[in-house]
N, C-alpha and C positions, 0 to 999 in steps of 0.2 A: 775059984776066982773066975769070974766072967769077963770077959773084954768085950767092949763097944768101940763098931768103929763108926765114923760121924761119915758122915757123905752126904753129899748135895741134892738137893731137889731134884737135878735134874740125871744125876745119878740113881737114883733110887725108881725114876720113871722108867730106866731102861731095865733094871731090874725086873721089876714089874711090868712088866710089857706082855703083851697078847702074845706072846712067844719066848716063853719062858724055857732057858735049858736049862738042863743039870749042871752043878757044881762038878768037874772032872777036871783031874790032871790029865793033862796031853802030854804026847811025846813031841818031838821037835819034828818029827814027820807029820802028825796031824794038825800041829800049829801051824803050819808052811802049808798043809792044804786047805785050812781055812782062811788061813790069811790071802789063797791065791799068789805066794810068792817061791821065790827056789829056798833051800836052804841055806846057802851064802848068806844070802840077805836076811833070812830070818834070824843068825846066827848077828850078820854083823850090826842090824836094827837092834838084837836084843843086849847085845855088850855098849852099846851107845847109849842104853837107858828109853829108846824110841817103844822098844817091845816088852811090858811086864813078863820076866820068866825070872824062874828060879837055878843056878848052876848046884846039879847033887852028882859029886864027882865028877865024872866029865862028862856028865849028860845033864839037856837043860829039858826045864821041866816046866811047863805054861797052865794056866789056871782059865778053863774054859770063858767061865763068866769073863774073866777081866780081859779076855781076847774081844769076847763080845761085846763089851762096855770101848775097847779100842774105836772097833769098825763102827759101831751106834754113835761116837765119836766128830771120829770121821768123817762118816758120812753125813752128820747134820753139818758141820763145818763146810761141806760140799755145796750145801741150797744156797 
């Protein structure tokens, strides 16, 4: 059985962007260095629902792209 997920035009352009990463799970130490924050915060942004992670036992666990889709986010909301 295949799943589709739908996403938006302008999701799909970050995607697709001249800088394309790998699909990787991160640890909560690489997600907090890319996100440029401490781990407090990436902990209590991500139990708020603010930071896409996943809890597997009691380690959370981050989905590169969807970090990157955050800060691509983000930062356009900044201009």
């Amino acid at each position: 059985m295949q799943q589709l997920a739908l996403v938006s035009l302008d999701d799909l352009k970050v995607l697709i962007s001249e800088k394309a990463i790998p699909n990787e799970v991160w640890d909560s130490q690489q997600a907090a260095q890319y996100l440029k924050i401490t781990l407090p915060t990436l902990f209590k942004e991500t139990k708020s629902g603010n930071i896409p992670g996943v809890q597997v036992g009691n380690k959370w666990k981050y989905s590169s792209i969807a970090l990157y889709c955050l800060v691509a986010k983000r930062d356009s909301n900044e201009v």
